[in-house]
C-alpha positions as CSV (number, residue, x, y, z in Angstrom):
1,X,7.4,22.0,-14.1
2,X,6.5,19.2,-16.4
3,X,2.9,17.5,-16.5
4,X,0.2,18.4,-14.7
5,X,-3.7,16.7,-13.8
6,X,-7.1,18.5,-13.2
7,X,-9.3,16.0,-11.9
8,X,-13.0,17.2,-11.3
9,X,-15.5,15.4,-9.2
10,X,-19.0,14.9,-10.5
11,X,-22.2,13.3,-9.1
12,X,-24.3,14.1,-12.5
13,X,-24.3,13.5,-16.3
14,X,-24.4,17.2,-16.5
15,X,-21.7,17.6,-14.7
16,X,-19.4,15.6,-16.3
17,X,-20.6,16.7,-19.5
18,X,-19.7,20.5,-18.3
19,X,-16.0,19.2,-16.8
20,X,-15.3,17.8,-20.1
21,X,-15.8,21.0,-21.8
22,X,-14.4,23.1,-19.3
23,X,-10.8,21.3,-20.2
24,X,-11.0,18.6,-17.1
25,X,-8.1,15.8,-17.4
26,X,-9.9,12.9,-15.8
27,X,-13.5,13.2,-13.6
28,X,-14.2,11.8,-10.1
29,X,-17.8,10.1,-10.0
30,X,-19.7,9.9,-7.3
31,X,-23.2,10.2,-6.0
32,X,-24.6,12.8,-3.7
33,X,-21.6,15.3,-3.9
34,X,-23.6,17.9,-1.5
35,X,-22.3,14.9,1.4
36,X,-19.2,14.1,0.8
37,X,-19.5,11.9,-1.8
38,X,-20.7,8.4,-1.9
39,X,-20.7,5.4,-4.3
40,X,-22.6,5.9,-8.1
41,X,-25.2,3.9,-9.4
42,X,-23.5,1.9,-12.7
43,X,-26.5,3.2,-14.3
44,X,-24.7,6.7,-13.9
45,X,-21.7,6.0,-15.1
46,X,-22.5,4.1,-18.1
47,X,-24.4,7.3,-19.2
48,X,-21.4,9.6,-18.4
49,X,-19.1,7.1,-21.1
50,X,-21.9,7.6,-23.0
51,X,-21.1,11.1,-23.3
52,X,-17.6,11.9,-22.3
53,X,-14.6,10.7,-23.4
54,X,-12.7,11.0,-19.9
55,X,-11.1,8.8,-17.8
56,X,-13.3,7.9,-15.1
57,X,-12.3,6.9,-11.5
58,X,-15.3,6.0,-9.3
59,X,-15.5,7.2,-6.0
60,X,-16.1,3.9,-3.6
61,X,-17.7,4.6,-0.4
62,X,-20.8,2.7,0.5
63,X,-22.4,6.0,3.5
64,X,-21.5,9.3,4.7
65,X,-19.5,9.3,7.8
66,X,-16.3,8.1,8.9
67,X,-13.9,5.5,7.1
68,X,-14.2,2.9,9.5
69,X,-16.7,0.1,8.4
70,X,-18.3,-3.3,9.3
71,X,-17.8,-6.3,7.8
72,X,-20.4,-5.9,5.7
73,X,-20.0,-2.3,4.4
74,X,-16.1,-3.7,3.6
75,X,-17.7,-6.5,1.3
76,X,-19.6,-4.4,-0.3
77,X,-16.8,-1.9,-0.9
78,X,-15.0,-5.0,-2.1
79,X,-18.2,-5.6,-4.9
80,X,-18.0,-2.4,-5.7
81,X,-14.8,-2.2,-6.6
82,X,-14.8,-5.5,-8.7
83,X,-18.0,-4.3,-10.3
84,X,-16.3,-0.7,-11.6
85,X,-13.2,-3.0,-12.6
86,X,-15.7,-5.3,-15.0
87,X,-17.2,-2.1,-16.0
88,X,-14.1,-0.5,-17.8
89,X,-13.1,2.0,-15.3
90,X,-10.1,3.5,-14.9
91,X,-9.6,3.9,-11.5
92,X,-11.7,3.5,-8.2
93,X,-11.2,6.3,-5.2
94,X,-11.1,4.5,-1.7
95,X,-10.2,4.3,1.6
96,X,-10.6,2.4,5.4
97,X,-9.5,3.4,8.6
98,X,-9.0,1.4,12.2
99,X,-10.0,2.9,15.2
100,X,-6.8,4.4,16.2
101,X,-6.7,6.5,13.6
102,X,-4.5,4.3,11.2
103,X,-4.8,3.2,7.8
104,X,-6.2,-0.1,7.5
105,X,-3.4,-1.8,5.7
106,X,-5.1,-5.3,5.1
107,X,-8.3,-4.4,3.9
108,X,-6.5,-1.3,2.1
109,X,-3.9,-4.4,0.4
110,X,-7.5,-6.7,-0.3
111,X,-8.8,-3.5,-2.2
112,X,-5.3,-3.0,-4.4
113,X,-5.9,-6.7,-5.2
114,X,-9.3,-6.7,-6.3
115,X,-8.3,-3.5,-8.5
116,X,-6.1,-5.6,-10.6
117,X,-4.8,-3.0,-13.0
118,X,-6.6,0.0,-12.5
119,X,-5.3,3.2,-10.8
120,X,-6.5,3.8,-7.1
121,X,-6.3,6.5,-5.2
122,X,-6.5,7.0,-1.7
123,X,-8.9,9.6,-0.7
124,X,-9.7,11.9,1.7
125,X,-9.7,9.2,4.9
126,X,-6.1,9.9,4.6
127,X,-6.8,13.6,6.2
128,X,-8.6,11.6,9.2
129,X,-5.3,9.9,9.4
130,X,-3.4,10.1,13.0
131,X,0.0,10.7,10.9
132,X,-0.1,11.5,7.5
133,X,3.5,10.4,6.9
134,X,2.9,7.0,8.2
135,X,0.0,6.3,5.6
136,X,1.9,8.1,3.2
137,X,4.5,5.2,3.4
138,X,1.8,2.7,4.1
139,X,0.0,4.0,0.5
140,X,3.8,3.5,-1.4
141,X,4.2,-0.1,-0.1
142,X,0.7,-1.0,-1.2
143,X,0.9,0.5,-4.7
144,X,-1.2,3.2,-4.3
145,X,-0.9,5.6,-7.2
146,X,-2.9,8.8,-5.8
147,X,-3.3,10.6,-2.2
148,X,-5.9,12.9,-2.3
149,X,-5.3,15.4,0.4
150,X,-6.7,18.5,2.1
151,X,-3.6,18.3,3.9
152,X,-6.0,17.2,7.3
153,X,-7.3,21.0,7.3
154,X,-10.1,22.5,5.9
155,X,-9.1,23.8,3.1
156,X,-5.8,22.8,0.9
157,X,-4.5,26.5,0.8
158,X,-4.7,25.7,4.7
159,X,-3.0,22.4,4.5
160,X,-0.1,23.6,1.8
161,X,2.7,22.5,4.5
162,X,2.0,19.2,4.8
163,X,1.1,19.1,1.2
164,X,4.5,20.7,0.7
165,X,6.3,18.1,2.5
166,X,4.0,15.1,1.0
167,X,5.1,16.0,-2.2
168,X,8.7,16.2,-1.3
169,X,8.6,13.3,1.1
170,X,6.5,10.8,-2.3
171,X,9.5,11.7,-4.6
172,X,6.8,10.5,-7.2
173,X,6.1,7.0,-6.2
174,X,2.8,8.1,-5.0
175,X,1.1,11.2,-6.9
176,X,0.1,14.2,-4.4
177,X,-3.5,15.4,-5.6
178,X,-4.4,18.7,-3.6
179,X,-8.0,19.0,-3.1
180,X,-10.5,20.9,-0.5
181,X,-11.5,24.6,-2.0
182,X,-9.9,24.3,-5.2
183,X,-10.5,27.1,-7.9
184,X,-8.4,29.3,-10.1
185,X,-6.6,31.2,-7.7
186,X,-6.1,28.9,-5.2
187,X,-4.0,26.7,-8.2
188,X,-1.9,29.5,-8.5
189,X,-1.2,29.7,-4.8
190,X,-0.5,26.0,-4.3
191,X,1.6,25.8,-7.0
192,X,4.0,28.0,-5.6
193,X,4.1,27.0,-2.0
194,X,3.9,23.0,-3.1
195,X,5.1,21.8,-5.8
196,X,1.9,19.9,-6.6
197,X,1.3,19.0,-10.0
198,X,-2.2,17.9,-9.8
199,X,-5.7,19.4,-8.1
200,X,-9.3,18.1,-7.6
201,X,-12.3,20.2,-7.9
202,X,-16.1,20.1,-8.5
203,X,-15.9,23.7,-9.4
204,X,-19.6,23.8,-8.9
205,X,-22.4,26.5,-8.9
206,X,-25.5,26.5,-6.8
207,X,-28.8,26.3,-9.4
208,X,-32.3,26.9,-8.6
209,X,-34.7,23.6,-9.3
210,X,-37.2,24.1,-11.8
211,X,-39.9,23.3,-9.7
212,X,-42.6,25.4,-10.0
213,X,-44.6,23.9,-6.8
214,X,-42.9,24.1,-3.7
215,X,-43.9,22.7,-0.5
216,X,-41.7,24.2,2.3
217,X,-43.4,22.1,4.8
218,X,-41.5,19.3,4.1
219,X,-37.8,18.0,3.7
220,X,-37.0,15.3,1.9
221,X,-33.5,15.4,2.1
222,X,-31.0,16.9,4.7
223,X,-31.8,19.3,7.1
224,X,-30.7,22.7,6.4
225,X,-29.8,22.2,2.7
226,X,-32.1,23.6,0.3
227,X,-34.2,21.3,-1.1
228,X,-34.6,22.8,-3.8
229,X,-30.8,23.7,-5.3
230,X,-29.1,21.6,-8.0
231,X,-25.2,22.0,-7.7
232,X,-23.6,21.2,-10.7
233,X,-20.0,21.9,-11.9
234,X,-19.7,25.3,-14.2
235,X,-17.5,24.6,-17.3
236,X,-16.2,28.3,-16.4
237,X,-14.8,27.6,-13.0
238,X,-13.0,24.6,-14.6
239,X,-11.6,26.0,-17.5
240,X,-10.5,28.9,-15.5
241,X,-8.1,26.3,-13.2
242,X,-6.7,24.9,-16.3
243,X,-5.9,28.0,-17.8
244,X,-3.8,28.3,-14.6
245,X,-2.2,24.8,-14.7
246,X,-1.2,25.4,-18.3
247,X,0.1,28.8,-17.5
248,X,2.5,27.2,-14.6
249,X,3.5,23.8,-15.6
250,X,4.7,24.4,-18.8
């Protein structure tokens, strides 16, 4: 099948450090995973160079919520993205809607530019796109290198069709990344029924905080989450995905 990419999102130090052993090709960093995802302090990913040796794309998105932003979350995309390029990474992870559902061509062709020579990939605001094949042409004429895609479902095992037809529809001028419930099995599964040579995953586990003194009267964070639960990615959950990747796209 020819070469193949496991990309595994991170919001930690840990977690990277645990992707890297667990065989990962290139990490995602963001902040506050448990949401969605949102833009990392530098501080964060200085320390995960520090310790990795993995190309690093950076996750830009300033809140949780929708893809379509005020002028002044868009400048500060734009800084972000400048800042990450300064910094050394590889790659930066974005995206911007209109309000029809669209993708936001200028401001996605003023992010390409600021970029300069680093990869981008277009994330998940391309599943909250009205018509997937529109943007997927849209993300070839900008230069785009990545879609991440769910295929607009849930899940990607749910989305495989569309992912099927993306990947047949890029003829490699824009690399189809399936992501949304990725683990072992489900590379297996996608393989098959897309064609898709590369997969995003946190692979992630649920750990109890060391906290010894608890006070459940209180939330400081979102309701319903535990406040008390670390995820972090589990070096066995990655491994075990590119054990199946090797197995498959040899």
């Amino acid at each position: 099948m020819g070469e193949y990419l496991l990309e595994v999102c991170v919001d930690s130090v840990e977690s990277a450090v645990e992707a890297e052993k667990g065989g990962a090709d290139r990490l995602e960093l963001c902040a506050n995973l448990v949401i969605g995802g949102t833009t990392p302090e530098p501080a964060l990913f200085e320390k995960v160079r520090e310790l990795t040796k993995l190309k690093v794309h950076v996750l830009i998105r300033p809140r949780y919520g929708d893809f379509l932003y005020t002028e002044h979350e868009f400048e500060i995309i734009l800084r972000s993205v400048e800042l990450y390029r300064r910094m050394g990474a590889e790659g930066v992870v974005v995206g911007c809607l209109l309000p029809d559902g669209s993708l936001d061509t200028e401001r996605m062709k003023r992010l390409r530019q600021t970029a300069g020579s680093m990869d981008m990939t277009l994330h998940r605001a391309f599943d909250m796109c009205r018509d997937a094949y529109e943007a997927l042409e849209q993300a070839k004429g900008l230069g785009i290198n990545t879609i991440l895609t769910s295929g607009q479902r849930e899940t990607c095992l749910e989305g495989k069709d569309l992912i099927a037809g993306l990947v047949r529809e890029s003829q490699g001028a824009v690399e189809i990344m399936a992501g949304g419930g990725v683990d072992a099995d489900i590379v297996g599964r996608m393989i098959s029924a897309t064609c898709a040579r590369c997969y995003h995953m946190s692979g992630k586990t649920i750990l109890s905080s060391a906290m010894a003194f608890r006070r459940a009267e209180v939330s400081m964070g979102v309701p319903g989450l535990g406040e008390y639960q670390l995820y972090r990615t589990d070096m066995d959950k990655v491994r075990a995905a590119k054990r199946m990747l090797e197995t498959y796209c040899k």
